[in-house]
C-alpha positions as a printed NumPy array, in Angstrom:
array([[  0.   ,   0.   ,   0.   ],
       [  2.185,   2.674,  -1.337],
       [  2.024,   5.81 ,  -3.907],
       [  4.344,   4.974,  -6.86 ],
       [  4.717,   6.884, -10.278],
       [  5.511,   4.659, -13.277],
       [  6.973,   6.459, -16.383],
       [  9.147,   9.306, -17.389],
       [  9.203,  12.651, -18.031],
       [  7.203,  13.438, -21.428],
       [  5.23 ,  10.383, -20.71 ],
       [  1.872,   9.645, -18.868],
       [  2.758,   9.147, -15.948],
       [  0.359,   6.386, -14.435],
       [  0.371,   6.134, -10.641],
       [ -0.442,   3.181,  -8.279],
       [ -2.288,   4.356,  -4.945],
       [ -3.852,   2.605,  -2.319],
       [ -7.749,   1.626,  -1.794],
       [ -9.727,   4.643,  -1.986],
       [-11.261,   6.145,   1.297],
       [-13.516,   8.967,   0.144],
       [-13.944,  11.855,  -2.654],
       [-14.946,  15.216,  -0.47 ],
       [-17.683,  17.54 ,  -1.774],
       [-14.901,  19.821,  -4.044],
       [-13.953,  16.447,  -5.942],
       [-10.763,  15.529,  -4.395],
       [-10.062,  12.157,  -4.201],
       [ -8.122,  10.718,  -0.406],
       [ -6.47 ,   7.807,  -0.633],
       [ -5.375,   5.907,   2.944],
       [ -3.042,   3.153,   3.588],
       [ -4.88 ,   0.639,   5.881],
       [ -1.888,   0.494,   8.253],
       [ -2.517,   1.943,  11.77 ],
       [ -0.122,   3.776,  14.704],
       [  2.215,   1.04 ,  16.047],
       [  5.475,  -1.274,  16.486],
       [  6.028,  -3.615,  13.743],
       [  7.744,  -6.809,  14.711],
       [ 11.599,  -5.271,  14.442],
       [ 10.033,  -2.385,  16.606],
       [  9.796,   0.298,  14.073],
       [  6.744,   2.747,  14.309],
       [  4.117,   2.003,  11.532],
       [  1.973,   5.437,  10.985],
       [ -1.181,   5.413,   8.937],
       [ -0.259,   7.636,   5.364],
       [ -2.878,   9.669,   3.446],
       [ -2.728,  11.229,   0.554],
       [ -5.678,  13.647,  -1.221],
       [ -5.849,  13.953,  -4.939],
       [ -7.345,  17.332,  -6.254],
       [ -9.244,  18.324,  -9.276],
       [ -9.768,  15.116, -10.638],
       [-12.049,  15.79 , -14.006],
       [-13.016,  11.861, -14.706],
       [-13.754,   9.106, -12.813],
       [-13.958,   5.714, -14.031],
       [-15.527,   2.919, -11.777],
       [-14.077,  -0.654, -13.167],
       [-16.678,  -2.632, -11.939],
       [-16.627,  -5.696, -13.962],
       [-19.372,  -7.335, -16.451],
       [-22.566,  -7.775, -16.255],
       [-24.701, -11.356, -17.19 ],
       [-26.832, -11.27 , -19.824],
       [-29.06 , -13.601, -21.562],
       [-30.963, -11.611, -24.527],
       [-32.316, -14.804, -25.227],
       [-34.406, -15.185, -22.331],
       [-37.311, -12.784, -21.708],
       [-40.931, -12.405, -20.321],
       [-42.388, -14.362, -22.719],
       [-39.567, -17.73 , -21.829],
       [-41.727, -18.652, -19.109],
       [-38.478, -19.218, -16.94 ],
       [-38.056, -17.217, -14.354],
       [-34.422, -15.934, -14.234],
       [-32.982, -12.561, -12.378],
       [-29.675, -10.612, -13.44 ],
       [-30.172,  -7.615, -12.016],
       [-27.707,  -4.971, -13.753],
       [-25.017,  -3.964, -11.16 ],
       [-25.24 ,  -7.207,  -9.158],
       [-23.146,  -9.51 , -11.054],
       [-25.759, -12.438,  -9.53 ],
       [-28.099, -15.253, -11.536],
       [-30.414, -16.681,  -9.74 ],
       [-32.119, -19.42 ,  -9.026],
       [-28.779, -21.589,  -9.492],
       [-28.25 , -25.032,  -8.48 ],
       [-24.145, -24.773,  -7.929],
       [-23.757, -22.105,  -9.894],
       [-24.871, -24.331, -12.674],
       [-28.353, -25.307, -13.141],
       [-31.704, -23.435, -13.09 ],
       [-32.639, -24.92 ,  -9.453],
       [-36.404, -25.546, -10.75 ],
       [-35.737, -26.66 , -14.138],
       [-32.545, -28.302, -14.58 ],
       [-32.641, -29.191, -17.811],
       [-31.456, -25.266, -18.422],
       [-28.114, -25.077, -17.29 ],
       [-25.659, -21.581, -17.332],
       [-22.355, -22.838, -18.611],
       [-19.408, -20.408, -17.593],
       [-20.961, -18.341, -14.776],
       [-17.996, -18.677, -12.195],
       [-15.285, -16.337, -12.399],
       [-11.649, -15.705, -10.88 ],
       [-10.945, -19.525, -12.321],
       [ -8.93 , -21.596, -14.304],
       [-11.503, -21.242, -17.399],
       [-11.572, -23.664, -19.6  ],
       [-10.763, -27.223, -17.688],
       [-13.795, -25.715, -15.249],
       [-16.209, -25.08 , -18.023],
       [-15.242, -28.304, -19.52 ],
       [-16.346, -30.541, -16.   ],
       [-19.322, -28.185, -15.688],
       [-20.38 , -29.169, -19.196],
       [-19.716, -33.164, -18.269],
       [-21.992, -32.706, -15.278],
       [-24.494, -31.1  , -17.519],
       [-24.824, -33.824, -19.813],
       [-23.951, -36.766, -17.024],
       [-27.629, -35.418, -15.975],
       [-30.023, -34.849, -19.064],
       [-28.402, -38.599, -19.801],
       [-29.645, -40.169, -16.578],
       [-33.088, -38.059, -17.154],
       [-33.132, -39.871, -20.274],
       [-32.267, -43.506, -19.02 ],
       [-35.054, -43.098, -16.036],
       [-37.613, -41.743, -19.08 ],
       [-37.068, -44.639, -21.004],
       [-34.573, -47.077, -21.429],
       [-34.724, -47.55 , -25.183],
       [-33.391, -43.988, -25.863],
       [-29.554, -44.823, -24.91 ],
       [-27.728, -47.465, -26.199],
       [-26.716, -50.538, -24.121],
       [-22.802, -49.009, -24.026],
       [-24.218, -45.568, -22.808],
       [-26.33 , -47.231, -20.007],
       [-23.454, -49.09 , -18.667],
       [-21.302, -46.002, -18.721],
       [-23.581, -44.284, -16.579],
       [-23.822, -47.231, -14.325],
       [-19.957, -47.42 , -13.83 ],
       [-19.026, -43.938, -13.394],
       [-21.585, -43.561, -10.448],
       [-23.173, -40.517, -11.374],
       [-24.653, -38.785,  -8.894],
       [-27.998, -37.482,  -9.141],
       [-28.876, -34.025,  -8.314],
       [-31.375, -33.913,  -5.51 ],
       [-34.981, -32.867,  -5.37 ],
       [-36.546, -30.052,  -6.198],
       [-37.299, -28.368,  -2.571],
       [-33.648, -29.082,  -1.69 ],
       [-31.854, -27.363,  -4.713],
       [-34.515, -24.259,  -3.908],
       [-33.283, -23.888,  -1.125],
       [-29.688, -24.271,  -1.974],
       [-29.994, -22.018,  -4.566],
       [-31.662, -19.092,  -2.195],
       [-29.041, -19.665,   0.455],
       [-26.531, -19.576,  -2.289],
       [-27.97 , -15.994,  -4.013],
       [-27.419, -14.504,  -0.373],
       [-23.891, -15.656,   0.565],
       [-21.833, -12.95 ,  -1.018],
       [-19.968, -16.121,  -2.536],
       [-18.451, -18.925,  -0.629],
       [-15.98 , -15.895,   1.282],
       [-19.299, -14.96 ,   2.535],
       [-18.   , -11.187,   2.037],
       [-22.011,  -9.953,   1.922],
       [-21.743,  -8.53 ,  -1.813],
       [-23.98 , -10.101,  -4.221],
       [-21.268,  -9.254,  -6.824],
       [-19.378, -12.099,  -5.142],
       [-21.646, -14.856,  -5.664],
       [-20.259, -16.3  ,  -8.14 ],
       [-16.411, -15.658,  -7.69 ],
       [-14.605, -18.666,  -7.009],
       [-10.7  , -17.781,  -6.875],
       [ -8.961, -20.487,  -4.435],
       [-12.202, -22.196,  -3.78 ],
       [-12.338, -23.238,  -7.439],
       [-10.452, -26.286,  -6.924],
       [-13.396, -27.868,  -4.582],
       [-15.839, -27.101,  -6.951],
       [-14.185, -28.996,  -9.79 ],
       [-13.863, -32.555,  -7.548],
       [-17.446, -31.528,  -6.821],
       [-18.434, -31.16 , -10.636],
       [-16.356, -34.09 , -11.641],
       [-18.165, -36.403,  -8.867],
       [-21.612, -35.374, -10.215],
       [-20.264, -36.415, -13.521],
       [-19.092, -39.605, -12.397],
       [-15.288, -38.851, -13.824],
       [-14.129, -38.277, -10.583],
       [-10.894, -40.795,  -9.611],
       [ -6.861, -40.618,  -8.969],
       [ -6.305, -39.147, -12.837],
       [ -8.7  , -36.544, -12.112],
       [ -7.211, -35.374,  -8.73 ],
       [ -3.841, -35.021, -10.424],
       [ -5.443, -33.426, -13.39 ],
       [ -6.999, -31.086, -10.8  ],
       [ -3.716, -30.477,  -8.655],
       [ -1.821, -29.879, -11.517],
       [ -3.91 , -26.852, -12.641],
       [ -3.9  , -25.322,  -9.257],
       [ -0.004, -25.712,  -9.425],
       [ -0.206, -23.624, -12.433],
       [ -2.87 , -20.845, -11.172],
       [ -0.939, -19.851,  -8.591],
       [  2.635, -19.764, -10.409],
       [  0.641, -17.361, -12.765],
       [ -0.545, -15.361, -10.219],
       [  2.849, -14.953,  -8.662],
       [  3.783, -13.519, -11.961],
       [  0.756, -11.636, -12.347],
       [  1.309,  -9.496,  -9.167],
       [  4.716,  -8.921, -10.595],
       [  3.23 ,  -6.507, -13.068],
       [  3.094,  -2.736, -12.839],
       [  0.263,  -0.705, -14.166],
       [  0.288,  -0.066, -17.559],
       [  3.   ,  -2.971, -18.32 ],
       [  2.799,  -5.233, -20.495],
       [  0.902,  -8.69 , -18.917],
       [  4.203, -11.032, -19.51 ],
       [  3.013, -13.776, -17.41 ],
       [  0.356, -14.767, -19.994],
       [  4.154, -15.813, -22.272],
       [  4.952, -18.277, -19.953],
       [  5.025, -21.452, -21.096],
       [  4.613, -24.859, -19.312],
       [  4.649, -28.305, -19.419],
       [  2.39 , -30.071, -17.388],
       [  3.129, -33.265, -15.729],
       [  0.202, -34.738, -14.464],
       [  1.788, -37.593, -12.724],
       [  3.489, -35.624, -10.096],
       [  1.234, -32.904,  -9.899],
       [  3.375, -30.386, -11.003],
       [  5.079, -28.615, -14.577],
       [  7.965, -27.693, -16.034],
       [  8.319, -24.409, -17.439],
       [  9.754, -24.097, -20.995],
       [  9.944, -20.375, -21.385],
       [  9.52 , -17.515, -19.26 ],
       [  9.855, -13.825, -20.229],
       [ 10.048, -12.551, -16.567],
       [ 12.65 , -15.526, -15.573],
       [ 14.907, -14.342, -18.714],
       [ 14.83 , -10.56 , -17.336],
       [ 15.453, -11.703, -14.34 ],
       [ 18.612, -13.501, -15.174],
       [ 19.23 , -10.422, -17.248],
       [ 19.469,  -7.983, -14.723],
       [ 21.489, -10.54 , -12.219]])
């Protein structure tokens, strides 16, 4: 929690300031550090810093995306909220399915994830379920290979309707599973992610040792990336997404091939 300038003179100089505290009634903007009066551990004295930034013309608030579903409207006959602002769908069955009909399912809601490998067991667990709809409808409509798939990989059923109802209301007023109390949280994931993808891959019935590894491995990578990532100034250029790895599964871990921010590194040394 500092005030740094990045840049030099001719440039655009871009600044880095701590969390906002308030704008006053002329405009100016105070920043705070959240440090208060006292001894740190070597016995130094720690004193809160403030700083005030005055007419500011423009103020930008980066407050993320909004969901959106053009395709659904009064006339779907499914009743869906996404308020503008709150960054919140609801009624969701693990972030997932529509709790009352769960044959509509929201692929891709969670964010502050690994992307793709999440999206790909959510879509698994999707399709484990309209499959065992379809083999407790009738029996005839999957073939005698798909039937004993289903049986082997112990998919597990979602559970009635009352229960994901209520789920799904006690899940729209967490504030996410940080329980931080904003709605825009609900469906943030970040280090919880990991949890939810056992979770996803059990419903699907693909959960086993592989998958745990498969799992581990892409935590192992998240957080190297977001070591890099927080090595990044403002304005820089994001050279953590030109890493490259290799991922070895086995052992739960990678090998990196190429790194841009290792090479300055051993530059500068």
């Amino acid at each position: 929690e500092r005030w740094e300038e990045f840049g030099t003179k001719g440039e655009n100089v871009v600044k880095r300031v701590p969390r906002t505290s308030w704008i006053d009634d002329e405009g100016g903007v105070h920043f705070s550090s959240s440090a208060s009066s006292g001894e740190d551990d070597d016995g130094s004295t720690q004193k809160k810093q403030e700083w005030v930034v005055k007419n500011v013309d423009t103020l930008i608030f980066c407050s993320g995306y909004d969901y959106d579903f053009p395709f659904i409207n009064e006339k779907s006959n499914l009743e869906l909220s996404f308020p503008p602002g709150e960054r919140r769908v609801q009624p969701l069955y693990e972030q997932l399915w529509h709790a009352q009909y769960p044959s509509v399912s929201f692929i891709g809601l969670p964010h502050s994830v690994v992307p793709f490998p999440l999206f790909e067991l959510q879509a698994n667990a999707v399709v484990s379920q309209l499959l065992l709809q379809s083999s407790s409808l009738s029996s005839s409509s999957l073939t005698e290979k798909e039937t004993e798939g289903l049986i082997e990989s112990e998919v597990v059923q979602l559970p009635s309707l009352p229960e994901r109802m209520e789920q799904a209301r006690l899940d729209a007023a967490s504030g996410g599973p940080e329980s931080s109390g904003r709605v825009q949280d609900t469906h943030f994931l970040g280090s919880y992610q990991w949890d939810y993808c056992r979770k996803m891959s059990r419903i699907g019935g693909v959960y086993d040792e592989s998958m745990e590894k498969y799992i581990a491995t892409n935590k192992a990578l998240y957080d190297r990336s977001g070591k890099e990532r927080k090595q990044i100034l403002p304005g820089e250029k994001d050279k953590y997404r030109e890493t490259r790895f290799q991922r070895d599964d086995e052992n739960r871990t990678y090998r990196i091939i190429y790194s841009e921010m290792e090479e300055e590194k051993s530059t500068v040394s």
